[in-house]
N, C-alpha and C positions, 0 to 999 in steps of 0.2 A: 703481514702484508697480504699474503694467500686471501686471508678471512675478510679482508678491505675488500679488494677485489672481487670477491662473488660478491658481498655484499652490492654494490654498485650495478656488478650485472642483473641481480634479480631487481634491482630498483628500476633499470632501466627498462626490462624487459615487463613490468608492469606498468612502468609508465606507457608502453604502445602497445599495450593488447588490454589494462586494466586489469581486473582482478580475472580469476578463473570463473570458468561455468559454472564449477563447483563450488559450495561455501569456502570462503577464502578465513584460514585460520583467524584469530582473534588475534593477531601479533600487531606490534608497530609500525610495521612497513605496511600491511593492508588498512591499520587505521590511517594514516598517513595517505594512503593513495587512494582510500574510500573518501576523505576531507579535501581533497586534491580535486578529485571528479565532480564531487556538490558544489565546489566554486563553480566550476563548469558547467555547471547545469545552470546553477542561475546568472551566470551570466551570458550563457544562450535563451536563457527565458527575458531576462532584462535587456536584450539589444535596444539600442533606441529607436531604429524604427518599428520594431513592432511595438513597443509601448504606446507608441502613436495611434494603433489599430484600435476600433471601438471594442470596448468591453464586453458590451453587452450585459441581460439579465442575468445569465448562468453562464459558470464557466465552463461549462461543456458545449455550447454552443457559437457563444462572442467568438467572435473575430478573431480579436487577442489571444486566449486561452489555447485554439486550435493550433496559430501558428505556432503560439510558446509550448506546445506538446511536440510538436513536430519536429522543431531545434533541437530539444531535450531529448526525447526520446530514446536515439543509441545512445548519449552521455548516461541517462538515469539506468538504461538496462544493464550497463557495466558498471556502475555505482550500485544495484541490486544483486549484478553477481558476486560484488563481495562478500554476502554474507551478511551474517551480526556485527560485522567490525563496521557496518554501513549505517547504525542504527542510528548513532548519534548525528552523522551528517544531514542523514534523512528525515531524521525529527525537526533541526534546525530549519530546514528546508518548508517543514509545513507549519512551520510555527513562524516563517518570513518577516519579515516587516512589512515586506508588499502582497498585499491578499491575492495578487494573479499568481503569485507564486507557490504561496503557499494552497491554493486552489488547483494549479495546475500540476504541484507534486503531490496532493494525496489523490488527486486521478491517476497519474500515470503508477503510483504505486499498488491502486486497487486494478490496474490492467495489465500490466508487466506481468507475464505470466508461462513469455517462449521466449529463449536464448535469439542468438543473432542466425543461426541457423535454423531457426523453428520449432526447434525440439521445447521442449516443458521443460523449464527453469527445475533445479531439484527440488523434490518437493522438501526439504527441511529447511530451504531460505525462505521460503513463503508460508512455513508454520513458523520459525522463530522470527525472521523479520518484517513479512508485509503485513499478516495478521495481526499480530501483535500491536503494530505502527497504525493499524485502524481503527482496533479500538483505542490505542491513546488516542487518535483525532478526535472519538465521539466523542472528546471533553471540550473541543476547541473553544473560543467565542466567538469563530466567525461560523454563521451557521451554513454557509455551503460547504466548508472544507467537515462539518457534521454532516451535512448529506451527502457528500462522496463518500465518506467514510463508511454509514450505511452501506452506500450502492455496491463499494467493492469487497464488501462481509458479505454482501448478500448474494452475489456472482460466484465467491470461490467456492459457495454450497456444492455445486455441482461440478468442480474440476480436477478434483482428484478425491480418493477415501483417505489422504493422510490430512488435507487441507478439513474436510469435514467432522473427522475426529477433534481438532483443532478448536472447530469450529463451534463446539457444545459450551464451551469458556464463555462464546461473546455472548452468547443471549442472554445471558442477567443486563450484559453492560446496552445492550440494546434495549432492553427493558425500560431503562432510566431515561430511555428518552421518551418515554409515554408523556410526560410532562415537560416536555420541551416547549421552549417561549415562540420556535416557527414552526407552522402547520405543515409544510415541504418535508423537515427533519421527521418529525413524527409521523407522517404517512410513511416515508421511506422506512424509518426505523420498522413500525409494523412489517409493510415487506420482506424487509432484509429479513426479520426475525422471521416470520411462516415459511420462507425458502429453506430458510436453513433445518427450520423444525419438522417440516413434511419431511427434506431430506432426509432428516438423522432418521426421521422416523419409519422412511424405507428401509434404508440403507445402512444404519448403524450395525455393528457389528456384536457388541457387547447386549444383550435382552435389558441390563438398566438403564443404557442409554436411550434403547430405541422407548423404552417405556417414560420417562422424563421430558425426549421430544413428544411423542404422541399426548402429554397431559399440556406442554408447553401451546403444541398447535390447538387442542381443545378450546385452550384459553384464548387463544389470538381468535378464535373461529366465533366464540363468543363475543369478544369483542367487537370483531370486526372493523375497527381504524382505532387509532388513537389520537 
């Protein structure tokens, strides 16, 4: 009975606060209330009046997109503090059925990046889950939920040294979009990649990293777009 009863309270007490600051264990209760909170996200992203709002070109600019980040927004940063047990919610999410959704969560996942106090989210939720969650996007088929995915690989070059160590993995996968079917994906993909590889190639810590971004940005530098 004891064992009933905590169980209940800590369900309760993540139901109104969500998961912690900190990476929330892999356990059943945080998957459970990490798939609890993604209902909540898109169904503040899917209200009906804002479905109503124009779309627009892009979804960082339309109408729609704005408002449905702004609904979302504290639901997805407490769905991001849970950790890895948030991964799978979070994939579902940008793999949507409704492309504003699935649009509007691989943005706020490349920008989610400081708690509800301001402080920087830990940096090992955002090497094992946001990272990771971007480069799965670059495979998507919708091609802006590929160029968000881009933009926010190419942003965490510079916000922390564990996110950029991290960050040596994506450039093969950024690479693959040199032959992308939209010209948008493949400018950005360039981008995102030289941010990342000038970075590493300050900044890296290990001599074969920085030596592997320094040959990487060589080649982006010859190229020049893709």
């Amino acid at each position: 009975m004891r064992r009933i009863i905590v169980c209940l309270i800590s369900l309760t007490f993540a139901s109104a606060v969500g998961c912690t600051a900190n990476p929330a264990p892999d356990t059943a209760v945080s998957k459970a209330r990490a798939a609890e909170l993604a209902k909540e996200v898109r169904e503040a992203m899917t209200e009906p009046s804002l479905m109503q709002l124009d779309q627009g070109r892009m979804a960082d600019t339309g109408l729609r997109g704005l408002r449905q980040r702004e609904a979302a927004f504290p639901i997805m940063l407490k769905l991001i503090e849970c950790g890895k047990a948030a991964e799978g919610p979070l994939w579902e999410l940008i793999n949507d059925a409704d492309e504003n959704v699935q649009r509007s969560s691989v943005i706020l996942v490349g920008r989610t990046r400081v708690t509800r106090d301001l402080k920087p989210i830990d940096p090992q939720t955002l090497v094992e889950l946001s990272i990771p969650l971007l480069e799965r996007a670059l495979t998507s088929k919708d091609s802006q939920v590929r160029y968000f995915a881009c933009a926010g690989l190419g942003d965490f070059a510079t916000w922390s040294d564990d996110c950029l160590e991290r960050l040596k993995l994506s450039l093969p996968k950024l690479r693959e979009l040199q032959n992308d079917g939209d010209q948008e994906v493949r400018n950005l993909g360039w981008i995102a990649s030289n941010n990342i590889a000038a970075t590493l190639s300050a900044r890296a810590k290990q001599p074969e990293d920085r030596q592997m971004a320094t040959r990487e940005l060589e080649q982006l530098q010859r190229e020049k777009s893709w």
